[in-house]
C-alpha positions as a Markdown table, in Angstrom:
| # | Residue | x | y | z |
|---|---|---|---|---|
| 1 | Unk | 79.0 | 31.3 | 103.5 |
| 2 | Unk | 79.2 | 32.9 | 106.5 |
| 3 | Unk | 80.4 | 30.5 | 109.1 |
| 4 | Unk | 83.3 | 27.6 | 109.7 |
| 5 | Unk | 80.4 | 24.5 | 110.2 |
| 6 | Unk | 78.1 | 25.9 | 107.0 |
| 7 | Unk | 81.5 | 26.0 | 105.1 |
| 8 | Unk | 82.3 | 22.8 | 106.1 |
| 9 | Unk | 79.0 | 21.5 | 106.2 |
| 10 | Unk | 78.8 | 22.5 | 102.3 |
| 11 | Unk | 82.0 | 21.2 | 101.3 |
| 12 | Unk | 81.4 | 17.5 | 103.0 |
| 13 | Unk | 77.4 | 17.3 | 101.3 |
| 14 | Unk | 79.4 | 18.4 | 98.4 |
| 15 | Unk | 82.2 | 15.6 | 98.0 |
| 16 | Unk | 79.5 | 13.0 | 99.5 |
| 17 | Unk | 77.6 | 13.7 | 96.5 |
| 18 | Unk | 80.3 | 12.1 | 94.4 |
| 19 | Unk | 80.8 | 8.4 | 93.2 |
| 20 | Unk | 84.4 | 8.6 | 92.4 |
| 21 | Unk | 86.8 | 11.3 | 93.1 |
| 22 | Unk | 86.3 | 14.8 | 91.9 |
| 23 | Unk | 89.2 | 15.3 | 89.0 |
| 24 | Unk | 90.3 | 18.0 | 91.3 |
| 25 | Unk | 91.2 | 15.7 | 94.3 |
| 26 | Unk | 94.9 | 16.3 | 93.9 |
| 27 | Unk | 94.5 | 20.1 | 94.3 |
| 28 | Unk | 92.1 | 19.9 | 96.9 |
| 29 | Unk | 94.4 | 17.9 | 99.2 |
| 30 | Unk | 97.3 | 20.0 | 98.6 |
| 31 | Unk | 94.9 | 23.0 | 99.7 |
| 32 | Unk | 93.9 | 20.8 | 102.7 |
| 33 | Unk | 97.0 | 19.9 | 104.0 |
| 34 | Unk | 98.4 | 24.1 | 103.7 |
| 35 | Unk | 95.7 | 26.5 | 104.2 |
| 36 | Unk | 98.5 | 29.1 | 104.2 |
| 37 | Unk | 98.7 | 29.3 | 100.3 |
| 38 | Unk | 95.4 | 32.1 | 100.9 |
| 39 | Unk | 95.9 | 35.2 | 102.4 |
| 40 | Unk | 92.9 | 35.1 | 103.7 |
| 41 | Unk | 89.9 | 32.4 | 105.1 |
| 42 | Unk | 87.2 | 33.6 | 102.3 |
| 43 | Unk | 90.0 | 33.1 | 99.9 |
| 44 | Unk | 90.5 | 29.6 | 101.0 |
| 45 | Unk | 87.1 | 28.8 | 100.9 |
| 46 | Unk | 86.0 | 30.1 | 98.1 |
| 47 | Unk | 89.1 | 27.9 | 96.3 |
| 48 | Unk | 88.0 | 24.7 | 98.3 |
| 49 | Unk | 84.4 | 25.3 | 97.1 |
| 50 | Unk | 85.3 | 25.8 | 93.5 |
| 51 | Unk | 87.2 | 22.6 | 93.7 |
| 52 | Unk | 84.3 | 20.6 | 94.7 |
| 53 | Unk | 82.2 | 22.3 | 92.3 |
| 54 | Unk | 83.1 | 20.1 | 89.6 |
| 55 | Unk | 81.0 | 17.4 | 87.5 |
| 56 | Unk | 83.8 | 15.7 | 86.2 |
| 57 | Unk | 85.6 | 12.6 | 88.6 |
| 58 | Unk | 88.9 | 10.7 | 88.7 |
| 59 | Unk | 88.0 | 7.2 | 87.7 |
| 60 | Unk | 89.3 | 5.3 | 90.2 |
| 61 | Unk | 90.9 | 1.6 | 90.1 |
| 62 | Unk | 90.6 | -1.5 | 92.4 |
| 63 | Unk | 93.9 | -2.9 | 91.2 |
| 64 | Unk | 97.0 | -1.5 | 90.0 |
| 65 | Unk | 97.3 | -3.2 | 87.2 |
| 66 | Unk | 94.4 | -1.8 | 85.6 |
| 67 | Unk | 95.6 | 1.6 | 86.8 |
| 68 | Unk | 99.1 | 1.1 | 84.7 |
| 69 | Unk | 97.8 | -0.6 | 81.7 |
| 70 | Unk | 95.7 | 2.8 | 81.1 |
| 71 | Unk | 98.1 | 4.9 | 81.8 |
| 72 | Unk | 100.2 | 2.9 | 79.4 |
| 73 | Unk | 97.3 | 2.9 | 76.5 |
| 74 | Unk | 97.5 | 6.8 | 76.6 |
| 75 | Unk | 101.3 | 7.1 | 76.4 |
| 76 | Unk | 100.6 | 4.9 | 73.4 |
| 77 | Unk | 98.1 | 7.3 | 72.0 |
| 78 | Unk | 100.4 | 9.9 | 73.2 |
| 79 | Unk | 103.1 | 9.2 | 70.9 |
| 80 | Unk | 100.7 | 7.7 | 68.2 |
| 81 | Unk | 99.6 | 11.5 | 68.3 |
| 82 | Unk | 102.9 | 12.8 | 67.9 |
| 83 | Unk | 104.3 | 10.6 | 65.3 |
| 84 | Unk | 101.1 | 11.4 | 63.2 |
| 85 | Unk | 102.0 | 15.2 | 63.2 |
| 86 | Unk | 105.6 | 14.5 | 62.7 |
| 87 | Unk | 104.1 | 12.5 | 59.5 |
| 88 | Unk | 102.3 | 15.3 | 58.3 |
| 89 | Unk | 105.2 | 17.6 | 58.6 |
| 90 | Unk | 107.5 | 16.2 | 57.7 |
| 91 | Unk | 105.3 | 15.3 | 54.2 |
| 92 | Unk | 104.7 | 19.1 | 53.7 |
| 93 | Unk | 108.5 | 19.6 | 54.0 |
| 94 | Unk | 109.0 | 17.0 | 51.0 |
| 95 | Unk | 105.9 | 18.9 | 49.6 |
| 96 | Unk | 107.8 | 22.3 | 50.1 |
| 97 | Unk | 111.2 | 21.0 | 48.5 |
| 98 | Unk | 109.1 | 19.5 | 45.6 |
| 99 | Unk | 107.9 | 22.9 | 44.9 |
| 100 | Unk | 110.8 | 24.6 | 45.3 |
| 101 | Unk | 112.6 | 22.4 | 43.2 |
| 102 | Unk | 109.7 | 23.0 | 40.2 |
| 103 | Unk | 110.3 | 26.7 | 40.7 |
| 104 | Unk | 113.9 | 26.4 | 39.7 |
């Protein structure tokens, strides 16, 4: 990329392309709003390309409601997650003392 517009020009066909937000959209505005985090302008847009070089998007939501409700599900699954592995070790901990008491 060897100019400002063909940079620019590249980045802009690139987020068009899009239906929804790239997952990267966060980053990408922090990198927008303070170019100074790159020492130097190939630097910067080399990071802005790779951040619009993504496949994946940010699903996006018309209400807020829907918004919270699944961000709520995955804290469920979240700590669904983490009460299954306490489960399991805390069942090879009783497994471990059951041993140890048969080895007495």
């Amino acid at each position: 990329m060897d100019n400002f517009e063909e940079v620019a020009g590249t980045l802009t066909n690139s987020l068009r392309n899009f239906r929804d937000p790239p997952f990267t959209i966060q980053r990408l505005c922090e990198l927008l709003l303070n170019e100074k985090l790159y020492s130097s302008t190939s630097k910067y847009t080399y990071a802005l390309d790779k951040l619009v070089s993504v496949s994946q998007t940010q699903q996006s939501y018309d209400n807020p409601e829907e918004y919270i409700a699944e961000i709520n599900k995955r804290k469920q699954s979240i700590q669904n997650l983490r009460e299954d592995i306490n489960i399991g070790a805390s069942k090879n901990n009783e497994e471990d003392e059951d041993l140890m008491e048969l080895d007495e």
